[in-house]
C-alpha positions as CSV (number, residue, x, y, z in Angstrom):
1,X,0.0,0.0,0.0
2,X,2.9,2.5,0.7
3,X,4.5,1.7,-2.6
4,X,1.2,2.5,-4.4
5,X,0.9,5.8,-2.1
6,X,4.5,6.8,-3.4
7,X,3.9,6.2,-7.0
8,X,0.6,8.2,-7.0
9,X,2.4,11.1,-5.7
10,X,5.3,10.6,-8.0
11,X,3.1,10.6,-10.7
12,X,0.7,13.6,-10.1
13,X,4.0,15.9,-9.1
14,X,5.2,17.9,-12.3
15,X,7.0,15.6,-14.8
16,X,6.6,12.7,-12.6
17,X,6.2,10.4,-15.5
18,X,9.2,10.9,-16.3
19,X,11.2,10.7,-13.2
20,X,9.6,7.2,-12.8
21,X,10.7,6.6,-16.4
22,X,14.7,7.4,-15.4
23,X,14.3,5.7,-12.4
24,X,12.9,2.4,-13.3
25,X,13.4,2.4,-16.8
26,X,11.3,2.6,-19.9
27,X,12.6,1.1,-23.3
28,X,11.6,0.2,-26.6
29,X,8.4,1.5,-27.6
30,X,7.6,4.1,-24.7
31,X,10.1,6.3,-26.3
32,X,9.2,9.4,-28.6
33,X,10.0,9.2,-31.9
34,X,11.7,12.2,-31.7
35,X,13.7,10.6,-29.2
36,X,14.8,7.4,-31.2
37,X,15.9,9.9,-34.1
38,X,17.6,11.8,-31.7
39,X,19.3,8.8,-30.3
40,X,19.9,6.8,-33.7
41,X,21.7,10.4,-34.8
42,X,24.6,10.1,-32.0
43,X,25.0,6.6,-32.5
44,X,25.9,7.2,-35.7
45,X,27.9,10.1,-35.1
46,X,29.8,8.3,-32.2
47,X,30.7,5.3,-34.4
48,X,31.8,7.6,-37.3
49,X,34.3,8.8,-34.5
50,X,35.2,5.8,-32.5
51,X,34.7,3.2,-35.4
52,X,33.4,0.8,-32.7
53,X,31.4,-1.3,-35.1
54,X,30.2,-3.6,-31.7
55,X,29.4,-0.8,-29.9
56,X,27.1,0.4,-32.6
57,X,25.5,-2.6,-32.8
58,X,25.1,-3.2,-28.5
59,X,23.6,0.6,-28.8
60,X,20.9,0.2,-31.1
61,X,20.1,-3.2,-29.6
62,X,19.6,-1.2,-26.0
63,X,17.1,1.2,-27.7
64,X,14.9,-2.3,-27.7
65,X,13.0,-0.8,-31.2
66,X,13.5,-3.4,-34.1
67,X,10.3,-1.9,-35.4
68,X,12.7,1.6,-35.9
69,X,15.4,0.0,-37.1
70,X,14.7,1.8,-40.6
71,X,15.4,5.0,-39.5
72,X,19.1,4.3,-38.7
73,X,19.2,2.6,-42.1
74,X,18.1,5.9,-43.5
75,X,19.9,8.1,-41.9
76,X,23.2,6.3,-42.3
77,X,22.4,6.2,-45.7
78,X,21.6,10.1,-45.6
79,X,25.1,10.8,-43.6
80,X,26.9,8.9,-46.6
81,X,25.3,11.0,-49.1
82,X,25.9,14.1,-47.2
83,X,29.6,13.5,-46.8
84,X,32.6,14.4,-48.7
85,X,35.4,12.0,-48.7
86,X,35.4,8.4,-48.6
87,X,36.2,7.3,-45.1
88,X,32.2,7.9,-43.8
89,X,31.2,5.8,-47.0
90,X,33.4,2.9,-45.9
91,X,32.7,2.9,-42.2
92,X,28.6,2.5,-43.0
93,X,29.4,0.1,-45.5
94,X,30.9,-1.9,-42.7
95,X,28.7,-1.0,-40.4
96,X,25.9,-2.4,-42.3
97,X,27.5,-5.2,-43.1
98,X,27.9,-6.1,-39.1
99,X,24.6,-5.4,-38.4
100,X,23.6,-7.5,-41.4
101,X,25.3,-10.5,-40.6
102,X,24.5,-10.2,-36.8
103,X,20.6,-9.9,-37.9
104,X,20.0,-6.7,-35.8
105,X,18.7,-5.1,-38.7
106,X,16.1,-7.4,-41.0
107,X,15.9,-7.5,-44.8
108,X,12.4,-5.7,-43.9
109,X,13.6,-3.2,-42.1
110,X,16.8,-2.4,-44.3
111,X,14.1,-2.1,-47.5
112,X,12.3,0.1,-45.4
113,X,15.3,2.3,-45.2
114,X,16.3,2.3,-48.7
115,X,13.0,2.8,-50.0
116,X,12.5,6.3,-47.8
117,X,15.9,7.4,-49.3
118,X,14.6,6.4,-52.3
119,X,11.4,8.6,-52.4
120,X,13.6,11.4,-50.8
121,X,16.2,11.7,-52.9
122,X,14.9,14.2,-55.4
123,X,14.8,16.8,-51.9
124,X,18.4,15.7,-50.8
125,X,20.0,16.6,-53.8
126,X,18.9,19.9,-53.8
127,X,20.9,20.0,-50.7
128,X,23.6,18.0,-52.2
129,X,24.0,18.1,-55.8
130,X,25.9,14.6,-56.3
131,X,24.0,12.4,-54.2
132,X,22.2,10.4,-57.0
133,X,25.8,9.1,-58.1
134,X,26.9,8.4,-54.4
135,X,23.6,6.8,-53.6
136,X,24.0,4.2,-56.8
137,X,27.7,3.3,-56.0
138,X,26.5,3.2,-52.1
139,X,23.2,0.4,-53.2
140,X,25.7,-1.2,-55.8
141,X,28.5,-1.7,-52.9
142,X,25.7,-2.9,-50.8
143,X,24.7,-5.1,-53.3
144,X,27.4,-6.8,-53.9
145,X,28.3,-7.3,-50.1
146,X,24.6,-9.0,-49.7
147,X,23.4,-6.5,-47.6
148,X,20.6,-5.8,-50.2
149,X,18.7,-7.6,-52.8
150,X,18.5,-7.5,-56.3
151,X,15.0,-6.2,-56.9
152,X,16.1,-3.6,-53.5
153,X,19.1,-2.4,-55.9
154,X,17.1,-2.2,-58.7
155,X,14.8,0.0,-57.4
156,X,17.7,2.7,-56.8
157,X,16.5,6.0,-58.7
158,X,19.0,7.4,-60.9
159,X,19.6,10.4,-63.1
């Protein structure tokens, strides 16, 4: 009965959700959206730094959200396309290719991925005028490493 009397107060005091959240722990689907993408971002960014390709992988696993797995598909991809040299291409190459073999990330939710970059790449190269070439040497690699299918890669829009 005390318990109960304690986590009625917690929760009617100002942001007491969320306390109870920190405290005993809320994964997977509980989370904001807005969260995930937020989290999937650093991840990525932190393993572009560190190169930690096991780290990357034991991160998104903790997020407990194989349903989301998609957006970290997309927004590697995104980060490859937005970059300038070659070393970011490589490391999410390999990165997929981990995650891949490991089954972290499903064929479902990697064509998930690929087919939002797909549908947004007319709006990314606005931003960044060579992205249709990077993108069909990025599916191609991918291709050929058996991260992707055949029908996946031929879907790849090009110029």
């Amino acid at each position: 009965r005390a318990a109960l009397d304690r986590a009625t107060v917690l929760l009617s005091m100002t942001k007491g959700g969320k306390r109870i959240d920190n405290v005993w722990g809320s994964g997977g689907g509980q989370q904001s959206v807005k969260h995930l993408v937020k989290e999937i971002d650093m991840l990525l960014k932190e393993y572009l730094l560190s190169g930690d390709v096991l780290e990357a992988e034991r991160c998104l696993q903790e997020l407990e959200v194989p349903h989301f797995h998609h957006e970290l598909v997309y927004e590697a991809i995104v980060m490859v396309l937005e970059s300038t040299g070659e070393k970011t291409f490589r490391m999410i190459l390999d990165l997929f290719k981990s995650l891949w073999r490991s089954s972290v990330i499903t064929m479902d939710q990697m064509k998930r991925g690929y087919e939002r970059v797909y549908c947004e790449i007319p709006d990314i190269n606005l931003d960044v005028p060579h992205s249709y070439s990077v993108l069909e040497r990025f599916v191609e690699e991918c291709f050929q490493a058996g991260i992707i299918s055949k029908p996946l890669r031929d879907l790849c829009p090009s110029r």
